[in-house]
N, C-alpha and C positions, 0 to 999 in steps of 0.2 A: 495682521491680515484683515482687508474688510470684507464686510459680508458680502455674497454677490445682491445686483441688485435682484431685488424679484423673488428671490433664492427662500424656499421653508424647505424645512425639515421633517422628513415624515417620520409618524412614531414609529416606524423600523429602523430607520438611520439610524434614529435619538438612540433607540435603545439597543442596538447594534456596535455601534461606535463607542458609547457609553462602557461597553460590557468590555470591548475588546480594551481601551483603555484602561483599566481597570483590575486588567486582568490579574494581572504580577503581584497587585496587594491583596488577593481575595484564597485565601486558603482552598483547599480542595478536602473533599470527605477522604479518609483512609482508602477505601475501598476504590476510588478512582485513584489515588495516587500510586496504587499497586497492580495495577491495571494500566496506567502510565507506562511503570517502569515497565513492563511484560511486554509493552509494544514498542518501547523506545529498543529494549533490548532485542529484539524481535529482527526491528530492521537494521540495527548495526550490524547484526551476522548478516542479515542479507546483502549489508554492502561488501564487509568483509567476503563473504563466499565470493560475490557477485564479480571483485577486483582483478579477480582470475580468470572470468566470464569474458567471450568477446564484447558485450558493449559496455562493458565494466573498463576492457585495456582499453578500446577506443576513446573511450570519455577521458580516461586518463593521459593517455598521450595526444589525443586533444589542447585540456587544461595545460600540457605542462607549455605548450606553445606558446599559453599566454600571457605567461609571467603576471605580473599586478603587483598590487601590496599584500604585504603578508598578514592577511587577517584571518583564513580558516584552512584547516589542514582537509587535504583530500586520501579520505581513507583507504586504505591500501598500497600507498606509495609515502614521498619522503617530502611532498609535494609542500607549500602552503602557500595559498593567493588566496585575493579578494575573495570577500565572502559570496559574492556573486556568482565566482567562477566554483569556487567549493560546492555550492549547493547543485549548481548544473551537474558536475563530476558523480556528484554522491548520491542524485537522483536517479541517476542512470544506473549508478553501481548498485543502488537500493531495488532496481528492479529489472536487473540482468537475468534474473532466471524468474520462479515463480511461486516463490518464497516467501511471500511477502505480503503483508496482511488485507484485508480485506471490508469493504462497509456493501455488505447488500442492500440493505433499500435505496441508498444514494449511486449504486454503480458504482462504488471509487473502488480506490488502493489509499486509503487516506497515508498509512506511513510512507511509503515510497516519497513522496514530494513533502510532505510535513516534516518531518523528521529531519531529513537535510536542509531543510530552510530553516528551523529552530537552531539548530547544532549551529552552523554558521554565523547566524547571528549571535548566539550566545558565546561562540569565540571572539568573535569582534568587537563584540559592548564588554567580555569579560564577566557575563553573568554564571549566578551561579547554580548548583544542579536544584536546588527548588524552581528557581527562577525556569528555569529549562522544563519540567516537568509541568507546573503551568500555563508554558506556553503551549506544549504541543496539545495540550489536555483540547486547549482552546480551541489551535488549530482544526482537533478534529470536531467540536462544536460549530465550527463556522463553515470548515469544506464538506460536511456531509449535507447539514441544512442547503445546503446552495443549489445542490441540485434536485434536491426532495423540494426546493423551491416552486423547480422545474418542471416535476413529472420524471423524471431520471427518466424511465421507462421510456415516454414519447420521445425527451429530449434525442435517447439514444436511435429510436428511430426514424425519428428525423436528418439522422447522419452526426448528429455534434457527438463529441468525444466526452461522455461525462465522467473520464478517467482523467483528464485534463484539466475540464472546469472546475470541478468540486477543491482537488489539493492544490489548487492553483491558490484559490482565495482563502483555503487553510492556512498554506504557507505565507501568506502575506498576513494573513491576521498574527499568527506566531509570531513572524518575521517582526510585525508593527509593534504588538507589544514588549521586547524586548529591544526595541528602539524605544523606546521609552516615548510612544507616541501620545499626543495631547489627542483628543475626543475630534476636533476639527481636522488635527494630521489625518486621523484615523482613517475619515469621512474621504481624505483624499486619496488616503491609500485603498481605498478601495473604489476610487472612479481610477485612478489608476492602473489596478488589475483588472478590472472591468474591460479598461481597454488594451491590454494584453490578452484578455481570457480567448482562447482559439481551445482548435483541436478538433479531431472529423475521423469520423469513427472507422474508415481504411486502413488504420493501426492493424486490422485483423489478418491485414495480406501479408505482413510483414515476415517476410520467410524467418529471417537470422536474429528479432525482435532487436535490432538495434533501434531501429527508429521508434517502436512503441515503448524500449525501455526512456528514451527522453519523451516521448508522448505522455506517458505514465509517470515519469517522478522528476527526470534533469528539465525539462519547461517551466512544468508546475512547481517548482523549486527555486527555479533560477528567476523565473518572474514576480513570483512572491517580492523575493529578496530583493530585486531590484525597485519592486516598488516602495519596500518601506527603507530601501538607501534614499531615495531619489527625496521621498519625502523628508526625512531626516534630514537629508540638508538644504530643503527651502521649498522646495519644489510644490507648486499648488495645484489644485484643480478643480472639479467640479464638487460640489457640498453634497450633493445626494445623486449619486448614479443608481441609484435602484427606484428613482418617483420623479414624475415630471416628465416631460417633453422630449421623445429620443431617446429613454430612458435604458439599462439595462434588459428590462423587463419586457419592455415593447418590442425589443430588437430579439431578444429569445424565448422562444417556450409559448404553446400553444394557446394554455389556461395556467399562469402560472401564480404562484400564493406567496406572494413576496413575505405575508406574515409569520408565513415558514423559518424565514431567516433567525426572527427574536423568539417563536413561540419555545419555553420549557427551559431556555437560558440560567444556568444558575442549580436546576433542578434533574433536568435530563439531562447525562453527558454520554456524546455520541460516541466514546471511546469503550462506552460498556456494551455499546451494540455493536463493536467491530470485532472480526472473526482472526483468528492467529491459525495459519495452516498445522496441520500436524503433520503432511507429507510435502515435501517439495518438486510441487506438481501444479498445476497448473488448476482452477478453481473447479471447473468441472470433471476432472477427475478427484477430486478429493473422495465424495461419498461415496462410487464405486471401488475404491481402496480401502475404506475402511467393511464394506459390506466384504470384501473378496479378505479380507485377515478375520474378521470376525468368523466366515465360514470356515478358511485353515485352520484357526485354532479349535474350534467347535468338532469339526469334521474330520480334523489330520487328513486335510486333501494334500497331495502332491499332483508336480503337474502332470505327470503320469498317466494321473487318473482322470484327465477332462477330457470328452470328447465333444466337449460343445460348451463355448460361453457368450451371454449375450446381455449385454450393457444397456441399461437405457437411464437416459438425462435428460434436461430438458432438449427440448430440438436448437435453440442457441448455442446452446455447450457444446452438443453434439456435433455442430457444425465447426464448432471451435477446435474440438480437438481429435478431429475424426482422421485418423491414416497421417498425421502432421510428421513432420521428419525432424523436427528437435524432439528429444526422446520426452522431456517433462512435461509435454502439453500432446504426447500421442498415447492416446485413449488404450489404445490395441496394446501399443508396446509396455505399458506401465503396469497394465493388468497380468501381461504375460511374467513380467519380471517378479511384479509379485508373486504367481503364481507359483516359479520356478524359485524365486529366494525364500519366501513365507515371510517378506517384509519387503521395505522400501527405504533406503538412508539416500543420503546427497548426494555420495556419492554414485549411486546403481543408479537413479535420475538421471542423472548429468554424465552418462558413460555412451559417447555416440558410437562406442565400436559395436557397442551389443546389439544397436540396429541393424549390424549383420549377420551374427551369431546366429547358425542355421538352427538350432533348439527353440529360443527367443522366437526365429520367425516361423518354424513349424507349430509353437503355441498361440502366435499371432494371425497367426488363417483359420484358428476355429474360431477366431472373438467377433463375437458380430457387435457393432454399438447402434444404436436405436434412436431416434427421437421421439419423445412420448407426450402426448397433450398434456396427460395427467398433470405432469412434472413439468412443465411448462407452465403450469395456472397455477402453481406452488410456487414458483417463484415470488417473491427475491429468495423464498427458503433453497438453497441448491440441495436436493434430493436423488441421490442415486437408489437404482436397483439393479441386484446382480442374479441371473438365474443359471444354475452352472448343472449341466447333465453330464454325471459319470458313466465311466465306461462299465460299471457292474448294474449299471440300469437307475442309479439314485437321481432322483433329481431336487437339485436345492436351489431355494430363495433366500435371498438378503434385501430389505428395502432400509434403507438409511434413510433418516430422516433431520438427523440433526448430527451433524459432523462432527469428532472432536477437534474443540478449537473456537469451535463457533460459540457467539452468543449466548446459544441456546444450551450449550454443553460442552462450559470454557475448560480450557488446558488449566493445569495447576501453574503454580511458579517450578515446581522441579521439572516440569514437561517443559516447557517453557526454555527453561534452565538447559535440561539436555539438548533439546531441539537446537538452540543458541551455538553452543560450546560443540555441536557436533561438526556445525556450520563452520564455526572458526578455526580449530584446533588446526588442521589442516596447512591454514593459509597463516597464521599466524604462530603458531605451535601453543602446545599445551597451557604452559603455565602461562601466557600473556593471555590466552582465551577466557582461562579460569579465574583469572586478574579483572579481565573486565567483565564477564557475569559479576562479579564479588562487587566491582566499582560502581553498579547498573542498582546492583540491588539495593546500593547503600547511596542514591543520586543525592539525597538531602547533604548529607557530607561533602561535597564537591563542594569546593569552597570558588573555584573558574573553571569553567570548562574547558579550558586551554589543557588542565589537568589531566582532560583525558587521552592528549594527542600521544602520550608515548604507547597507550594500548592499542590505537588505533591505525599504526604506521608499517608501512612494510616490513 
């Protein structure tokens, strides 16, 4: 391949493409590779839950239309085709409900779309579970930077989808190094993605979240993978889509710091600042759930006893999941179910009959939810508070400030663990659920990832 004419290379590229190359040979600290596995495992339940979800069967019976070559298995059925159509499938299935992990300062879902484009390809190359666990490591190195490139924040206000952008060009970096891409491929695998990267941030009207679960993971998945096949077998393109003339750069983001991309490479990895939910609920009801158990346990509240509860989160969230009619992402209903259970599992989430259960909606007309500046200027931190007035005249506060799960006050591996195996058991039964927690834990063992298709099958 020759050089283009004209064509440098800027030190982000160099050290961009460099890194991503690179990747496969370069060991990882203990402490991210356990942290790896906790999100690798994280989103396989979410696919697995997710295969039973409407845009879980949709993407499935989708794929199976499409027949292909049989390179990577699509989780939750008996399915296997190109690794292309895999990651579409399992992107979707990764974020069928709202389960699924989370990077606040960049606005993503980094696992939804990374995860399926690593797994895919590491079926197809035949790589094995270190090899896997360094790639996604990566993934989430390059899709989070991408959009902190950006300004996430403005990005998103300006209408683009930075749920889209970010694991888009995660998955294609995972994607490229386990294509065993050269430093040049790299370069192009990501002018590549570059011109794939879409996504527009109307995802939020999306009643049935079909379309935002492939906005969110089957896109950024499936275009990933596509760019580092296309490269893989010949395919050229531009040497530096992020500098120069028409650039990535120029084309999006208001003030944006392309330096972002390389700055902390090698030293900060952006899988330690991604948040693993502990309820499966949708982001901004997380901290109001954990503030309303903390008071039940504290309190021995029953719902009995509320005659007044009122929610406040940022005014975003708020808007997100205010009076919503899928049970996981409505503010009102989750609080009330907590209320009435004194917890929250996948199941009572994901239960749309209770949206009519006249108790559930008699506890659901005292909840007021709020938008609050406060918590609004707190973000990226999501921040609930809960103020809840009993009927013997008490009145109580909760302000959560750090979720468990998050970052800032991570889940264990046993949380992790049950969290997982609660998600699966279900759709898989017991002992294959408890097979692959055991398999997840022990990824360095994986001698191919092909390995893990009989855990992962209908």
């Amino acid at each position: 391949m020759s050089k283009q004419p004209g064509s440098q290379i800027s030190p982000v590229m160099s050290q961009l493409s460099a890194y991503i190359a690179s990747a496969l040979r370069r060991s990882l600290p203990p402490a991210v590779i356990e942290k790896t596995k906790h999100h690798i495992l994280d989103t396989l339940a979410a696919m697995i839950s997710g295969s039973r979800l409407a845009p879980g069967m949709r993407a499935i019976g989708y794929v199976k239309t499409l027949g292909g070559v049989k390179e990577a298995c699509v989780i939750g059925s008996n399915i296997i085709t190109t690794a292309v159509n895999a990651a579409l499938a399992n992107g979707m299935l990764a974020h069928a409900d709202e389960t699924d992990d989370s990077h606040a300062p960049s606005l993503t879902h980094p696992g939804c779309g990374i995860v399926p484009a690593a797994l895919a390809m590491a079926e197809r190359e035949r790589r094995n579970g270190a090899a896997l666990l360094r790639a996604v490591a990566l993934g989430y190195d390059v899709g989070c930077r991408l959009t902190q490139s950006l300004d996430a924040y403005q990005f998103r206000e300006d209408g683009h989808s930075t749920h889209s952008f970010g694991p888009m060009f995660g998955a294609a970096a995972a994607a490229g190094a386990l294509a065993d891409l050269r430093e040049r491929q790299v370069r192009h695998l990501l002018s590549f993605t570059a011109q794939q990267a879409s996504g527009i941030s109307c995802w939020m009207r999306d009643g049935e979240h079909v379309e935002k679960a492939f906005d969110f993971g089957g896109m950024p998945a499936r275009n990933g993978v596509t760019a580092a096949t296309m490269v893989a077998h010949g395919f050229t393109g531009v040497d530096d889509v992020f500098a120069g003339e028409r650039s990535f750069f120029v084309a999006y983001g208001r003030k944006p710091d392309p330096a972002v991309l390389a700055r902390g490479l090698g030293a900060n990895y952006e899988i330690m600042n991604t948040n693993i939910k502990r309820w499966s609920v949708g982001s901004p009801v997380q901290a109001p759930l954990d503030s309303l158990r903390d008071l039940i346990l504290k309190h021995q509240i029953k719902a009995a006893d509320v005659e007044k509860v009122v929610v406040r989160v940022a005014h975003q969230g708020a808007n997100t999941v205010d009076n919503r009619d899928m049970p996981d992402i409505c503010m009102q209903h989750m609080c009330a179910v907590m209320l009435i259970d004194g917890n929250v599992t996948f199941a009572s989430s994901h239960d749309q009959k209770r949206m009519r259960d006249r108790e559930v909606l008699a506890l659901r007309n005292r909840i007021e939810l709020r938008g609050d500046d406060a918590l609004s200027a707190a973000m990226p931190s999501r921040q609930g508070i809960v103020e809840v007035r009993l009927r013997d005249g008490r009145e109580l506060k909760r302000h959560t400030t750090a979720v468990r799960g998050t970052a800032e006050n991570p889940m264990t591996r046993g949380e992790v663990d049950e969290k997982s195996y609660d998600l699966m058991a279900p759709v898989i039964g017991r002992a294959r659920a408890r097979n692959l927690c055991d398999a997840v834990w022990k990824l360095e063992k994986v001698r191919d990832a092909r390995g893990l298709r009989p855990l992962l099958r209908a």
